[in-house]
C-alpha positions in Angstrom: 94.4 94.4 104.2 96.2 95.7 107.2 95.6 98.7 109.1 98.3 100.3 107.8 97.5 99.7 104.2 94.4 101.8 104.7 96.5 105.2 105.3 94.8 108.5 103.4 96.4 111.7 103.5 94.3 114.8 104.1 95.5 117.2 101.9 94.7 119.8 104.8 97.0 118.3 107.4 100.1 119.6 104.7 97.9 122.8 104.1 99.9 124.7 101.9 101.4 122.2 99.7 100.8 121.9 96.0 97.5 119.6 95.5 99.5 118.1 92.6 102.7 116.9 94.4 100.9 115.9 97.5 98.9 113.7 94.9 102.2 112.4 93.6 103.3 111.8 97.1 99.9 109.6 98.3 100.6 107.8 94.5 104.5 106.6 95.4 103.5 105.5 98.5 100.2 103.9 97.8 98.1 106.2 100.0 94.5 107.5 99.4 94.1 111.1 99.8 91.4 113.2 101.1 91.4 116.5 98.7 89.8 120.1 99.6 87.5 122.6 97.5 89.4 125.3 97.3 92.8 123.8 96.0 90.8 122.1 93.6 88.9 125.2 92.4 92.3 127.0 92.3 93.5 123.6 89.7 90.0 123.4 88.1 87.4 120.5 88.8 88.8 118.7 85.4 92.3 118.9 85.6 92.3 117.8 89.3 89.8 114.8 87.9 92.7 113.8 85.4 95.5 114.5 88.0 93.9 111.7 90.8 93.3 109.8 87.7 96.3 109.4 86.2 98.0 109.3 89.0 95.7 105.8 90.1 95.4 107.7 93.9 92.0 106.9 95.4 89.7 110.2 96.5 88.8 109.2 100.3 86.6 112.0 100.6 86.6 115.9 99.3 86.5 118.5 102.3 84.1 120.4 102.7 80.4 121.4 102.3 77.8 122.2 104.8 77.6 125.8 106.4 73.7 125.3 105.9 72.2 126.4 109.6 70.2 129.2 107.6 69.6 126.9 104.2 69.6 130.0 102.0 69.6 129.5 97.8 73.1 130.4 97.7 74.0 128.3 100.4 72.3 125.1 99.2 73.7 126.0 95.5 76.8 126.1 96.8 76.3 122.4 98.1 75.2 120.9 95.2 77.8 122.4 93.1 80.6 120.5 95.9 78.6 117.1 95.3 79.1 117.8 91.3 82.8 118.2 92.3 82.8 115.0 94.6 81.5 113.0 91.7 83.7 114.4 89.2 86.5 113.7 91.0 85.4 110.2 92.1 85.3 111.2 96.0 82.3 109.0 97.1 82.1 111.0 100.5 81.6 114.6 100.8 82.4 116.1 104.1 79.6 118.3 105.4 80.5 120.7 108.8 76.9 121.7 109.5 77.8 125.8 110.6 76.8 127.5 113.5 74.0 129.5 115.1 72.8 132.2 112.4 72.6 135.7 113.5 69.2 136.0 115.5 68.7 131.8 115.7 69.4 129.1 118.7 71.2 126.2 118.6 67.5 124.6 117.9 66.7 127.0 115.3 70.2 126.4 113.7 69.6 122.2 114.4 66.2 122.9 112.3 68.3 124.2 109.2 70.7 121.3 109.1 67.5 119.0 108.8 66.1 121.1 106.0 69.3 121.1 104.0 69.9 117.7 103.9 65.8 117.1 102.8 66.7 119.3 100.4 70.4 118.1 99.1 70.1 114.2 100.1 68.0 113.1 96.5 70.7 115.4 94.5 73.7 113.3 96.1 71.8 110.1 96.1 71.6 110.9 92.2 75.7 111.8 91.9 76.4 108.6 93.9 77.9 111.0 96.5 77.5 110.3 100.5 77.0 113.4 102.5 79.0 112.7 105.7 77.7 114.8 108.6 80.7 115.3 111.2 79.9 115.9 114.5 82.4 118.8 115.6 83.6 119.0 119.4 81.5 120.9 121.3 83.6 124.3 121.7 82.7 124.4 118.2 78.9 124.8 118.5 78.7 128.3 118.1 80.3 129.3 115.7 81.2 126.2 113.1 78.9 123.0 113.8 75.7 122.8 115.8 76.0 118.8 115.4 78.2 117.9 118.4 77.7 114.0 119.0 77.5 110.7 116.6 73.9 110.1 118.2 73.1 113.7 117.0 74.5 112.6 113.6 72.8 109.7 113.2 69.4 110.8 113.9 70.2 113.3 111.6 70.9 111.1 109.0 68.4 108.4 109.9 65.5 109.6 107.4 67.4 108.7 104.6 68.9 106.1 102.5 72.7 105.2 104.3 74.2 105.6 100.6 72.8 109.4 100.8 73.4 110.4 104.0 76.4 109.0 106.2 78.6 110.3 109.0 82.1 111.1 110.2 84.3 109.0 112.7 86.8 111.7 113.8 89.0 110.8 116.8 89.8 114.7 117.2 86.1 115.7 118.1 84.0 112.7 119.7 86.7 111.1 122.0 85.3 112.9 125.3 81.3 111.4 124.2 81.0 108.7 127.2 78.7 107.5 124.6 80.7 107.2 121.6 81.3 103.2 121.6 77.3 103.1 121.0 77.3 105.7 118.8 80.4 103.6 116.9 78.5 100.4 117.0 75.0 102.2 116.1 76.6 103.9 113.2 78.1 100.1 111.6 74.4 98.4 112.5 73.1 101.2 110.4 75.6 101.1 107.5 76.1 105.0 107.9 80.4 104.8 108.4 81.1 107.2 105.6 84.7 108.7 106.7 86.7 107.5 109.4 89.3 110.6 110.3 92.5 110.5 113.0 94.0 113.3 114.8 95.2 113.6 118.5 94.2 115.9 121.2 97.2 117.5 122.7 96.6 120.3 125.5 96.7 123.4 125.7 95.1 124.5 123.2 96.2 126.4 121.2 94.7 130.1 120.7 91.6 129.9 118.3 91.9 126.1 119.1 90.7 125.4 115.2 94.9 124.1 115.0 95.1 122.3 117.7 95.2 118.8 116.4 97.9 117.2 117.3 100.5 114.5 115.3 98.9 110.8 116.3 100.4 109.5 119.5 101.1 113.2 120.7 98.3 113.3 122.8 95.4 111.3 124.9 93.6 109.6 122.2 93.5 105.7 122.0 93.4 104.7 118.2 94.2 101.2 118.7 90.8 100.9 120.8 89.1 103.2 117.9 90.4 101.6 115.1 89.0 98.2 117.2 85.7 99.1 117.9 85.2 100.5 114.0 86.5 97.8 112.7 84.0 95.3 114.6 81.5 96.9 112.5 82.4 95.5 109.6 84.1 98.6 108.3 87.0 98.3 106.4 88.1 101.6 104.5 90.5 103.7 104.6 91.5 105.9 107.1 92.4 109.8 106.5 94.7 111.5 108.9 93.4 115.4 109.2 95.7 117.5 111.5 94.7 120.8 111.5 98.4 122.3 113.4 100.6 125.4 112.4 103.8 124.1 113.4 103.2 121.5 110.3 101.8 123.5 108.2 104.5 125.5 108.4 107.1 122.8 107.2 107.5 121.2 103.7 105.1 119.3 102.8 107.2 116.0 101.8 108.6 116.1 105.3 104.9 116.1 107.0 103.8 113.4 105.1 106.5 111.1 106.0 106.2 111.8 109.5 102.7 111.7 109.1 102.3 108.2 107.6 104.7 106.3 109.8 103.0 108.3 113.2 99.8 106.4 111.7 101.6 102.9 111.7 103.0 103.4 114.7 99.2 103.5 116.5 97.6 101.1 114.2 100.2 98.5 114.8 
């Protein structure tokens, strides 16, 4: 299969378009799609199970869990009920953004949580046959959205438990500054742990908020060909879900972002 037979769509990088035509969409063009919770809470879990399904589109991954620096009740509920929705929907990743530093915690304190939510979580997905995929975030993020901000991080996170329970995220958008990150690529195949592998670009400036700064592929610094290289020496050969969080896009039709969209992805993967 070549590279540019492995394109997924993230439903998020249309944001506002309807779950069941971007579905369509990745089904025409034989494209995996990466779905989210809340348009598929707004469908319903089983109608959304039956739309992927009839429509033969593989589920890359769903979007997102996590938010479990102060592992309440509710917030570990609220995880297991995304790994029921994972499996019903036959995503075999789900995406978990760690959260930030709860009010009156550290970073350390916050880092502590993550590890007890996935000792707690980790048997329930092993059980669903879902992998929870810990992304590392880009460090302005630490605060406020995801303590975890390197693949070494990530993998010592994950390194306690079975590599079909606990995997991680290879975004382009947030680990391309890590001078470390062809080890952590290369430690992260050894280990079997390659759960997602996610593109976006990283244009400048930021824009305010940053959260929407990802750029279209080839708009900005990032070298794909060199990531999609050093992943694939490790043996890893699944798809590959484009995620651009970016208000200009999201504010144009749908149809027209994912066009653009899929052949900016076979331009850099050629």
């Amino acid at each position: 299969m070549s590279a540019a037979d492995r394109f997924s769509f993230n439903h998020a990088t249309a944001k506002f378009w309807d779950q069941r035509e971007a579905v369509e969409a990745c089904a025409r063009a034989g494209a995996g799609i990466g779905l989210w919770r809340e348009p598929l809470q707004e469908m319903g879990l089983e109608a959304t199970a039956k739309l992927v399904q009839d429509a033969g589109v593989e589920v890359t991954s769903l979007c997102r869990a996590g938010f479990f620096t102060d592992p309440t009740q509710d917030a570990l509920d609220d995880n297991r009920r995304a790994i029921d929705e994972a499996a019903a929907v036959g995503a075999p990743t789900l995406v978990l953004v760690s959260g930030g530093i709860p009010e009156g915690g550290t970073i350390d304190t916050a880092r502590e949580g993550v590890r007890e939510a996935l000792t707690e979580l980790a048997p329930y997905a092993l059980d669903h046959g879902v992998t929870l995929a810990i992304e590392p975030l880009h460090p302005m993020f630490a605060s406020d959205r995801c303590v975890v901000t390197t693949l070494a991080e990530a993998l010592d996170l994950a390194a306690p438990f079975a590599p079909e329970a606990v995997g991680v995220v290879v975004d382009t958008y947030h680990i391309w500054w890590d001078p470390q990150v062809w080890q952590g690529i290369a430690r992260a195949g050894a280990e079997g742990r390659i759960a997602s592998f996610q593109f976006a670009d990283w244009i400048t400036p930021l824009p305010a908020g940053v959260l929407t700064g990802r750029g279209q592929l080839g708009d900005g610094c990032i070298d794909f060909k060199r990531y999609l290289a050093e992943v694939d020496a490790t043996g890893f050969t699944g798809p590959i879900e484009v995620e651009l969080f970016n208000d200009t896009l999201w504010s144009r039709p749908g149809p027209e972002v994912f066009a653009e969209t899929k052949a900016a992805f076979e331009r850099v993967v050629a």
